[in-house]
C-alpha positions, 0 to 999 in steps of 0.5 A: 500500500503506499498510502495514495487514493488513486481518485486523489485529484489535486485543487486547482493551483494558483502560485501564492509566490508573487514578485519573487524575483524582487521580494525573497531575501536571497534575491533582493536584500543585502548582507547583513553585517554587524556594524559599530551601530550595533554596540550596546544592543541585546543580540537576542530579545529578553521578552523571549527568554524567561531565564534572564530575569531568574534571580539565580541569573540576576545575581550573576550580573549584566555580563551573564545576562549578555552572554545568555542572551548570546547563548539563546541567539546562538540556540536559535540559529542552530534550530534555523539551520537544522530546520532549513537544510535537513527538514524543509528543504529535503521535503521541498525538493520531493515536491520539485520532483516526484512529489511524494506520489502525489498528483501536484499541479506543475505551477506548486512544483515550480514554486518549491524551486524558488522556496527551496532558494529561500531555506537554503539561504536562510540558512546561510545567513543564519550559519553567517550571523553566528560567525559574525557574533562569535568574533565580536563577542568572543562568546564561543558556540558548541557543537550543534546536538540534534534539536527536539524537533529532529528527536520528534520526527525520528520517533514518529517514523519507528512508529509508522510503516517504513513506506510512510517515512517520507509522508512523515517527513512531509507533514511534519514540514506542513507544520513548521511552516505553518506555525506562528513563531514569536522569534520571527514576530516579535525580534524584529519589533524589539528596539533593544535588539540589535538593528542586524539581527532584527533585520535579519529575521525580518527578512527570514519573517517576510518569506516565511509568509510565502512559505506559510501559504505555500505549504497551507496549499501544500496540505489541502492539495495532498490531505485528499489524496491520501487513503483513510488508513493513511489519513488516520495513522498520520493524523495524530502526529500533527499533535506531536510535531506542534509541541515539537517545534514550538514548546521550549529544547530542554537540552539546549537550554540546559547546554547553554546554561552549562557553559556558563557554569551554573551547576547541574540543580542550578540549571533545573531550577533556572529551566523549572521556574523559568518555563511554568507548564501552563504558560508554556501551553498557552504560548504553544497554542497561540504559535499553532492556532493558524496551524490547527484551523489548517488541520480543521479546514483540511480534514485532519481533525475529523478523526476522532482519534486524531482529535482525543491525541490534540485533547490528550496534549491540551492544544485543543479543548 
């Protein structure tokens, strides 16, 4: 079985990627370079990083603060490489191409091109600014582990037939490209960021609009094709890669607290406190709420066990 409806037809496609050639950041914004302008700014947005306010932080002085605030940035770099280069544009370039099996109308294949451009600049300037920042702070980066999202995805995959691998892999990008996430909404707002790295995520924000349509295209044209067995088995998982993505990498924050030599209880308090569970879930469901209108939209919540999965893992009521 291989998971596809042979009656499947594909909605009629209209391209959601205007003006490319004069509006995506690889083809029409500059090298963003640190500049003397650039002193005395947070490198990251302390409204998105609960930890430097913990008083076990605070007593550390306004040199720890700096240097998490690096740490977080670094973080979220990392999770923007790994995304681009090892989940979104392997699944880009399937629907140039084969297109999973599935029945695409030639316009969305021809826009995967240009998406797959996108990501793979994004993370090019992602790798760029870590290099820029590392030699003007001399704050140091680690080795990058694999990111929880990476850890999810694997997990789901063991659990379904080996020929739904690649679906897998195909919703999970259906998610992270259809989140709303408060790094790219709210850093480039933030006047105590540095001016480089707001404009940066500003320009990765204005294409993940595009991305954003794109991939909600994406899921209403693929959902039908797929078989009822399929649909159910797949389902459920959305769940999973929402929190995936959006809930908080305990093990990178725990890396990057080690660094600064806090100990090892120190650092589960600095996490525990930090991240209380419920305002982690509201912030969860406020990133995914376009998403899960998307899974309403499409179908994928007509599953009852789908459903009790989102209920079980509080994203709906």
């Amino acid at each position: 079985m291989n998971g596809l409806r042979p009656e499947g037809v594909p909605t009629e496609y209209r391209s959601v990627i205007t003006n490319w050639d004069s509006r995506s950041a690889v083809r029409s914004k500059p090298r963003r370079q640190l500049g003397n302008e650039d002193t005395g700014y947070n490198f990251f947005s302390a409204t998105l990083t609960p930890e430097v306010t913990h008083p076990l932080v605070l007593a550390r002085g306004d040199g720890s603060i700096q240097e998490l605030l690096i740490r977080r940035l670094y973080s979220y770099l990392d999770f923007t490489t790994i995304l681009e280069q090892e989940i979104v544009n392997p699944v880009v370039l399937r629907l140039s191409r084969d297109a999973f099996g599935l029945t695409l109308p030639g316009g969305m294949k021809f826009d995967a091109y240009r998406i797959y451009c996108d990501e793979a600049y994004h993370a090019l300037f992602s790798v760029d600014l870590k290099r820029q920042v590392e030699l003007r702070t001399g704050v140091r980066s680690s080795n990058i582990p694999e990111p929880h999202f990476g850890r999810a995805i694997r997990q789901v995959k063991a659990k379904v037939p080996a020929s739904m691998g690649s679906l897998v892999e195909l919703c999970a990008a259906v998610v992270s490209e259809t989140l709303i996430s408060g790094t790219l909404t709210k850093i480039p707002a933030d006047p105590t960021v540095t001016s480089v790295i707001r404009e940066a995520i500003a320009d990765h924000a204005a294409d993940e609009r595009t991305h954003h349509a794109y991939f909600t295209k994406t899921l209403e044209v693929m959902w039908p094709q797929l078989d009822k067995a399929t649909r159910r088995l797949l389902g459920p998982h959305f769940a999973d890669f929402i929190l995936a993505f959006l809930i908080p990498d305990r093990s990178a924050q725990q890396r990057f607290l080690i660094h600064m030599q806090f100990s090892r209880d120190e650092v589960e308090q600095v996490i525990h406190e930090s991240h209380p569970r419920n305002a982690t879930l509201d912030s969860v469901r406020h990133g995914a709420r376009s998403t899960i209108r998307l899974l309403q939209r499409t179908g994928v919540l007509d599953d009852s066990r789908t459903v009790g999965h989102f209920q079980h893992l509080e994203l709906i009521s």
